[in-house]
C-alpha positions as CSV (number, residue, x, y, z in Angstrom):
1,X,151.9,-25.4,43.7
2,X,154.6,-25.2,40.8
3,X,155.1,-29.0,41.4
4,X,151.8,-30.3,39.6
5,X,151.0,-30.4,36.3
6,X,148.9,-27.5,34.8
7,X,146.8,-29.9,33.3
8,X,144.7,-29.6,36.3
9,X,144.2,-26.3,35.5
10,X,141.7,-27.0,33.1
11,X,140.0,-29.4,35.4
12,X,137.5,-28.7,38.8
13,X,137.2,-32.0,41.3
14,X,133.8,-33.9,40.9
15,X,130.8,-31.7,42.4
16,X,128.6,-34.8,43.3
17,X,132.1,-36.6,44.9
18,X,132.5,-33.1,46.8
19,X,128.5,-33.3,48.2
20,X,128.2,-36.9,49.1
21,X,131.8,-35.8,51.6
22,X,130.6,-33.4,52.5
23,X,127.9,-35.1,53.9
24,X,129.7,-37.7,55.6
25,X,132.2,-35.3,57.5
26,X,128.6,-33.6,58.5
27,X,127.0,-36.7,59.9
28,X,130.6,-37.5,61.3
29,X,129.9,-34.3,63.3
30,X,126.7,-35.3,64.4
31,X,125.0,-33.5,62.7
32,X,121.6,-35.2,61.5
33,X,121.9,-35.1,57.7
34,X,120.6,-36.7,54.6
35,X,122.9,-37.2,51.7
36,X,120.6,-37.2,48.3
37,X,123.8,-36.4,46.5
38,X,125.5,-39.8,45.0
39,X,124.3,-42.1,42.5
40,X,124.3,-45.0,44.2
41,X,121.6,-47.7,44.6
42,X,120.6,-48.2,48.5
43,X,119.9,-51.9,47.6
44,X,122.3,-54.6,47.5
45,X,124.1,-56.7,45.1
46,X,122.3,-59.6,44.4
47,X,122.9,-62.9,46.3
48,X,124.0,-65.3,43.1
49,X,126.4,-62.3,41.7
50,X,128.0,-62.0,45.4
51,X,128.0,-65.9,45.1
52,X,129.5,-65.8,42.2
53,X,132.5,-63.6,43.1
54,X,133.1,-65.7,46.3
55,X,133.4,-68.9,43.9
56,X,135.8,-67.4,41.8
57,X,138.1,-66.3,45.1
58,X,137.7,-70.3,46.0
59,X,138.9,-71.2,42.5
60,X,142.1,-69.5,42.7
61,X,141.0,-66.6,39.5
62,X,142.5,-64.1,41.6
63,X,145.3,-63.6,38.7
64,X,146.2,-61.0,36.4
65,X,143.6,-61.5,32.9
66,X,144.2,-59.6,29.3
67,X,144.1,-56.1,29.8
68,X,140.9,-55.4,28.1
69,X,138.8,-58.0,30.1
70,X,138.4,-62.1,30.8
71,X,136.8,-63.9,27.6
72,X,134.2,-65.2,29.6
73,X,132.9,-61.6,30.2
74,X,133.3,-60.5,26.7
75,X,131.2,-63.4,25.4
76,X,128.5,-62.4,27.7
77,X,128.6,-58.9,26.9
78,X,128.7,-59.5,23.5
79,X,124.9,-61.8,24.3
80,X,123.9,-59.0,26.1
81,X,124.1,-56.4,23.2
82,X,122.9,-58.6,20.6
83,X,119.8,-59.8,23.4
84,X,118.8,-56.2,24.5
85,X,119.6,-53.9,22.0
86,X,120.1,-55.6,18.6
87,X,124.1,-55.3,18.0
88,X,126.2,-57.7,17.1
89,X,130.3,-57.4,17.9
90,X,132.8,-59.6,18.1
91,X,135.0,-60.1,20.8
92,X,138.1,-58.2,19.6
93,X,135.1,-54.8,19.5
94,X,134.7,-55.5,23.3
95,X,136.3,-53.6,26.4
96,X,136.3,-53.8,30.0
97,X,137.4,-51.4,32.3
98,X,137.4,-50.4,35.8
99,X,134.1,-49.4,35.6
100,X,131.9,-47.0,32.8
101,X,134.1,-43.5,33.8
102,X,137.5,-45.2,32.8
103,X,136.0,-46.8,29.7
104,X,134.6,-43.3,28.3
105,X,137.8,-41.3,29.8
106,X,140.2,-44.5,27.8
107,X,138.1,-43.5,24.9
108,X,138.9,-39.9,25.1
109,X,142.4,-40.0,25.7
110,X,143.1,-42.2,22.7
111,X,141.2,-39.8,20.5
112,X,141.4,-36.3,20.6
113,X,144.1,-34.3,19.9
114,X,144.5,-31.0,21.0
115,X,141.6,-28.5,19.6
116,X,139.5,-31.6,18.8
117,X,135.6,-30.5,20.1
118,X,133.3,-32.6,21.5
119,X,129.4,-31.8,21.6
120,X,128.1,-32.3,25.0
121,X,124.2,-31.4,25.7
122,X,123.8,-30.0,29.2
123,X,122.8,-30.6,31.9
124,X,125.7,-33.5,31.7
125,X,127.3,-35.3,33.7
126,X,129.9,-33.2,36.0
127,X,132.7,-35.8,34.5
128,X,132.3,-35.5,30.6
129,X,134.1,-31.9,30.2
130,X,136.9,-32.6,32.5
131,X,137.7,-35.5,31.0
132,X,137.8,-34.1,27.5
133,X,139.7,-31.3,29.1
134,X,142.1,-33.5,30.2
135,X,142.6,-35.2,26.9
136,X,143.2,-31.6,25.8
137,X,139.9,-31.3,23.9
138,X,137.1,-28.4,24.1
139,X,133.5,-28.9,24.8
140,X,130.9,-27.5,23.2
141,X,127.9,-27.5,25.7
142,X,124.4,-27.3,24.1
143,X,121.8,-26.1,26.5
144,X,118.9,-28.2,27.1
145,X,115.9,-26.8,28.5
146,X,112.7,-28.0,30.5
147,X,110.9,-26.5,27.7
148,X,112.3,-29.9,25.5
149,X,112.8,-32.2,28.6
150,X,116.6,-31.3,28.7
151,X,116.6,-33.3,25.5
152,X,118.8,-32.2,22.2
153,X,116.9,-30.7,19.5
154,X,118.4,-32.0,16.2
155,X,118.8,-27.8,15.0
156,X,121.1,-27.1,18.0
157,X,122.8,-30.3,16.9
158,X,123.3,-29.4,13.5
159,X,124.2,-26.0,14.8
160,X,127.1,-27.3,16.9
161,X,128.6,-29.0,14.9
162,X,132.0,-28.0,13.3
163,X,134.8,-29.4,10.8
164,X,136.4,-29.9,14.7
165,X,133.8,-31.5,15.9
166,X,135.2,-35.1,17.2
167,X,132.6,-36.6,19.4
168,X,129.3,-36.0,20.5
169,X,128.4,-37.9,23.7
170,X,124.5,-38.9,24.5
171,X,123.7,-39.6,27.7
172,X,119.8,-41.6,27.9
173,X,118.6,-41.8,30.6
174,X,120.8,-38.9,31.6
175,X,122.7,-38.4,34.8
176,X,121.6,-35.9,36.3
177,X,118.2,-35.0,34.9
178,X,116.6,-38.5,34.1
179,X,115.6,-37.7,30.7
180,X,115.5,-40.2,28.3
181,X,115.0,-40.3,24.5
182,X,112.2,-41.7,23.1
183,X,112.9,-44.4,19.6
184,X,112.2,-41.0,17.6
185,X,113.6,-38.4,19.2
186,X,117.1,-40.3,18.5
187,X,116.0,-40.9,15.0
188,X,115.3,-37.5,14.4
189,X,119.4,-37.1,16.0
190,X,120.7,-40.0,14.2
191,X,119.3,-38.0,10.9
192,X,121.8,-35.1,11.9
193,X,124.4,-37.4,12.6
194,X,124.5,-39.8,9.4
195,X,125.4,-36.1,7.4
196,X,128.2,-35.9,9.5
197,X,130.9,-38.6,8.8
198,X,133.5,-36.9,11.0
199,X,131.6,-37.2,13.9
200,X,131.7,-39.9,16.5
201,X,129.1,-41.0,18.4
202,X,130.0,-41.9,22.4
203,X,126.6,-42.8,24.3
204,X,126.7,-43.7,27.8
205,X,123.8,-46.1,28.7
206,X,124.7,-47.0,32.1
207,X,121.2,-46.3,33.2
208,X,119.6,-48.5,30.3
209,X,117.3,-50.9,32.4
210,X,116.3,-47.8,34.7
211,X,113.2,-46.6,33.1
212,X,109.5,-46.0,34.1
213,X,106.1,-46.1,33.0
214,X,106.4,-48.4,29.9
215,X,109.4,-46.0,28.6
216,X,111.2,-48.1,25.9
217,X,114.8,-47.8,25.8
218,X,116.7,-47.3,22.0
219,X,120.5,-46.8,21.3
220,X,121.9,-44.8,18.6
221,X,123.7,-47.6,16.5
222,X,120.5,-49.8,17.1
223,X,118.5,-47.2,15.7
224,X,121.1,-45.6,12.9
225,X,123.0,-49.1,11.3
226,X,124.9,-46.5,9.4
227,X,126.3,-45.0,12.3
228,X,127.7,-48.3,13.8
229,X,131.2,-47.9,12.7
230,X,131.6,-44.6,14.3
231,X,129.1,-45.3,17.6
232,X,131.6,-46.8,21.0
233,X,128.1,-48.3,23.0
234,X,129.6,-47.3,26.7
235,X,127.8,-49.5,29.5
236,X,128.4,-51.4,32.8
237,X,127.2,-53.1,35.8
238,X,127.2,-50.5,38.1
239,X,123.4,-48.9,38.3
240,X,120.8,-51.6,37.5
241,X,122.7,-54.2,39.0
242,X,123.7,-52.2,42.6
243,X,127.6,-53.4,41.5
244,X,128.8,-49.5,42.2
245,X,131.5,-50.6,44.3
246,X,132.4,-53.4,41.8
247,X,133.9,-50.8,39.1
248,X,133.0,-52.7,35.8
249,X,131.7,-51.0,32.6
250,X,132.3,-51.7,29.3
251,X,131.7,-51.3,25.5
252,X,131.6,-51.9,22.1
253,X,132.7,-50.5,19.5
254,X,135.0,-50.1,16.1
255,X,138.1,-52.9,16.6
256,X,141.0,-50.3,16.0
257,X,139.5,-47.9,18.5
258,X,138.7,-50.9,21.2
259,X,142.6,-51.5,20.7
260,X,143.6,-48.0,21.1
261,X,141.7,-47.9,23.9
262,X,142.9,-51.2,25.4
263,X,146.5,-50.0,24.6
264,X,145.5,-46.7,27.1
265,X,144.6,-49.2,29.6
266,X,147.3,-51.1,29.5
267,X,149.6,-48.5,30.5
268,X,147.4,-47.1,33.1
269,X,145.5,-50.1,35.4
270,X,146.0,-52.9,33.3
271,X,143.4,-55.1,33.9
272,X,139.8,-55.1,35.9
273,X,139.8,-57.0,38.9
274,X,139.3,-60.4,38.1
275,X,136.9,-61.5,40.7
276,X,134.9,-58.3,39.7
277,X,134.7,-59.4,36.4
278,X,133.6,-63.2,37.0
279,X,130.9,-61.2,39.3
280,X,129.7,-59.2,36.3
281,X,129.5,-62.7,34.4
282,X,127.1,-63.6,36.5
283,X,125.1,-60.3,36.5
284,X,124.8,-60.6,32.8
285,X,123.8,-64.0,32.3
286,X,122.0,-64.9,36.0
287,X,118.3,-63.9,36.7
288,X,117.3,-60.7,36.0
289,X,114.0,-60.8,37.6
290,X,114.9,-58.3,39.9
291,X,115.7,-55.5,37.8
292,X,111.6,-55.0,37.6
293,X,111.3,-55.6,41.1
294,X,113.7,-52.7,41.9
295,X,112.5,-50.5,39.5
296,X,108.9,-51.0,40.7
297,X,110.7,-49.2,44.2
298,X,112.8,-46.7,42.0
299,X,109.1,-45.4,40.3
300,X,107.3,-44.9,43.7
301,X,110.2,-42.8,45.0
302,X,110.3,-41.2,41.9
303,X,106.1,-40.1,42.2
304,X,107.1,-39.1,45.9
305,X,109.5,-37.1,45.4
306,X,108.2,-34.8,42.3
307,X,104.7,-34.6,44.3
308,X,106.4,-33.6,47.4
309,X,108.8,-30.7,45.4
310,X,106.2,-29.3,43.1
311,X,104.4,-28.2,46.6
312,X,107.4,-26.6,47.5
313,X,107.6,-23.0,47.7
314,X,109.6,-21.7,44.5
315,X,110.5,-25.0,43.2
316,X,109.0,-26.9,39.7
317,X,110.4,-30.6,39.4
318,X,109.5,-32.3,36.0
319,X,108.9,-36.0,36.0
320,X,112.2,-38.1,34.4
321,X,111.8,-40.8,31.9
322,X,114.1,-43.1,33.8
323,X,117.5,-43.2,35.9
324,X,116.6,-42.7,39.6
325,X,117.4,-37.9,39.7
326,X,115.1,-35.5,39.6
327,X,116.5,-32.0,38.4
328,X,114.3,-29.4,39.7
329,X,114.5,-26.0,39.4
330,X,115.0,-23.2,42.1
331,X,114.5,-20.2,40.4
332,X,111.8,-19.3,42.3
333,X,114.1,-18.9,45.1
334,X,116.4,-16.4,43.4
335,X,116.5,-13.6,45.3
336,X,114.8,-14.0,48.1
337,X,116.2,-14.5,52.0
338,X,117.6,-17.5,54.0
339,X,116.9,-18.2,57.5
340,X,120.6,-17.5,58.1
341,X,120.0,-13.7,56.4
342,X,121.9,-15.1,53.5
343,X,120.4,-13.9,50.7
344,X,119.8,-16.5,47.6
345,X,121.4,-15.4,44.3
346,X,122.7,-18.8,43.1
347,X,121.8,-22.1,42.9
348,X,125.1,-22.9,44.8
349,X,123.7,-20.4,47.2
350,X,120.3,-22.7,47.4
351,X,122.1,-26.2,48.4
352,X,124.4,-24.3,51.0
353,X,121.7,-22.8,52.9
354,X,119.4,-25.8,52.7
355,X,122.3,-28.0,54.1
356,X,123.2,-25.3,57.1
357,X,119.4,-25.2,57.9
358,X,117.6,-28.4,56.6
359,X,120.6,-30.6,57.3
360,X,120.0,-31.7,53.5
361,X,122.5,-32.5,50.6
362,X,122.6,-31.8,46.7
363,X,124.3,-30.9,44.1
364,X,123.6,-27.8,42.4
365,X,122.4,-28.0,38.7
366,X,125.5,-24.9,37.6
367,X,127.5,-28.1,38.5
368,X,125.8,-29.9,35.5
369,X,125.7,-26.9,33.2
370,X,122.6,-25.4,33.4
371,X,120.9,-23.7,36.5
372,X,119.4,-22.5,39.0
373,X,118.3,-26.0,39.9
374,X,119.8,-28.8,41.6
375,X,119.7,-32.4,41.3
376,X,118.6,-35.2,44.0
377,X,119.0,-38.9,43.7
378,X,116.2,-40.7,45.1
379,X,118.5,-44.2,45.3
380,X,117.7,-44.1,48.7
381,X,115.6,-45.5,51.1
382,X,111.7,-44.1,51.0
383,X,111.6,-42.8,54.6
384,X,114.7,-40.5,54.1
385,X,112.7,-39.9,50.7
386,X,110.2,-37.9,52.6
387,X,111.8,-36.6,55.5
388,X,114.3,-34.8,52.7
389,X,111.4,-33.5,50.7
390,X,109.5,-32.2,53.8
391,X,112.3,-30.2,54.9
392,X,113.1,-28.8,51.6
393,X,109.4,-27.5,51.7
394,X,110.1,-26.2,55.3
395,X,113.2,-24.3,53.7
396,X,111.5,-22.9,51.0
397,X,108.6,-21.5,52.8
398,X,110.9,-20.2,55.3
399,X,112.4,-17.8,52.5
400,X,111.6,-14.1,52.8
């Protein structure tokens, strides 16, 4: 259509977004179908944060706040990063937005210029290189294999990195593998990094509390000091405290970028909701008891579901550090025969059939740049769970 912009062009819609509908017009159908495609927590917000929001309707702060987020919330973000990971900002280093995806797409946009590259190790997040495509940047993926627990080896850093190079964004735990760097795998990045001065460091830790087995969580600028004034620490509300619907995220970062950033926002939504943000208030400085109590869940899922795939025909699931995917591979499917006669030469190929036959959804893993595997949240109730799983075994030893 010669009406819109060729910028979209560059960009493909969200594959996860496209799944989870997908879904729903199925089960709309009636067809009997579970969704393991969003990233969304099946459990609830938490009563006081829901409280919380309902108090602030009842005292009338239903206005219009400063663009880059109510003073309240800044001051207990700013507690929260000093608390949990050892950084200290002031306010006028803080941002909220309308939730973690505007507050790394704000940072973008105020950034690159056109030809600017930014280092993304995949699998990624489907939203990272369209949203440095639409700033009008490149990406530079760097493979990750299972070999190295989809992790970045600090040689294919170093080998990525050009005089372009403008960003490199981290994702720990990662959306949509689950992987998460230990305190010296990032040192061993942060190394790479500090020899580097024109490169920026963007980390999304939206899944920071979500991790397992005594897994301890590290951030770049809380293990690298010298990378603080080049590191925008991208978070949010959204994962660990079930807010999805809520849209907050936020960060910290260098003042004059926060400003650009704010100054991006300003001419897009303005301001977060405001009884959103006096919600995430609360979320930061209630209880966080049950943080543990959820992730105590979010483990035995986890277990369930890597038992139940590994003893599927043709499929190898690794074990994540944290978040609540699993990204297993399906090459041992490649070429072989659906029920339908279709036969399997993709990993897109893989979902479709298994959602015509099993009545299951996921996302493939070409969607996160590296395949033939796809990814399933397990952010969803532990009955489903293992229904899912046995009919993905049923699918896979069905193939001829």
């Amino acid at each position: 259509m010669p009406f819109l912009a060729t910028a979209l062009d560059r960009v493909k819609p969200s594959a996860t977004i496209a799944v989870t509908d997908k879904a729903r017009e199925l089960k709309a159908a009636g067809r009997n179908v579970i969704g393991l495609g969003s990233g969304e927590p099946d459990f609830d917000t938490p009563a006081n944060i829901k409280l919380a929001a309902i108090h602030a309707v009842e005292a009338g702060k239903t206005k219009y706040t400063a663009v880059d987020g109510i003073p309240e919330l800044k001051q207990a973000i700013i507690a929260k990063f000093q608390r949990e990971n050892g950084l200290t900002y002031k306010p006028n280093q803080i941002i909220v937005g309308t939730g973690g995806k505007q507050v790394l797409y704000n940072a973008l946009m105020a950034t690159i210029n056109p030809g600017d590259e930014v280092i993304i190790p995949a699998p990624y997040w489907v939203s990272y290189p369209e949203m440095v495509a639409l700033a009008g940047g490149e990406s530079v993926p760097v493979v990750c294999t299972a070999e190295f627990g989809f992790k970045l080896q600090p040689a294919a850093l170093e080998a990525s990195i050009t005089p372009k190079t403008k960003w490199i964004i981290l994702n720990s735990p990662s959306n949509p593998t689950g992987a998460a760097y230990s305190r010296a795998e990032l040192k061993a990045l942060t190394d790479v990094l500090v020899k580097h001065p024109h490169v920026w460091v963007m980390t999304d830790d939206m899944y920071e509390h979500l991790v397992y087995d005594d897994f301890e969580f590290t951030t770049p600028a809380q293990i690298e000091p010298k990378l603080f004034d080049r590191t925008l620490t991208v978070n949010g509300v959204s994962k660990s405290y079930c807010m999805t619907g809520w849209r907050i995220g936020y960060a910290g970062g260098p003042a004059e970028l926060i400003k650009a950033m704010s100054t991006i926002q300003s001419q897009s939504t303005s301001n977060p909701c405001s009884i959103a943000q006096w919600a995430a208030v609360e979320a930061l400085t209630g209880p966080q008891d049950f943080i543990d109590a959820h992730n105590k869940v979010f483990k035995e899922r986890r277990d369930l579901v890597v038992s139940m795939l590994n003893q599927a025909a043709g499929i190898d699931c690794p074990r994540p550090e944290g978040a609540f995917y699993v990204y297993p591979s399906c090459a041992g499917t490649i070429g072989k025969t659906a029920p339908s006669g279709k036969k399997i030469e993709t990993d897109q190929d893989f979902v479709t059939e298994l959602l015509e036959a099993e009545g299951v959804a996921v996302v493939q893993g070409s969607a996160f740049g590296l395949g033939p595997a796809f990814r399933i949240s397990y952010a969803t109730k532990t009955s489903d769970l293992e229904d899912a799983c046995k009919r993905i075994q049923r699918f896979c030893g069905n193939l001829r």
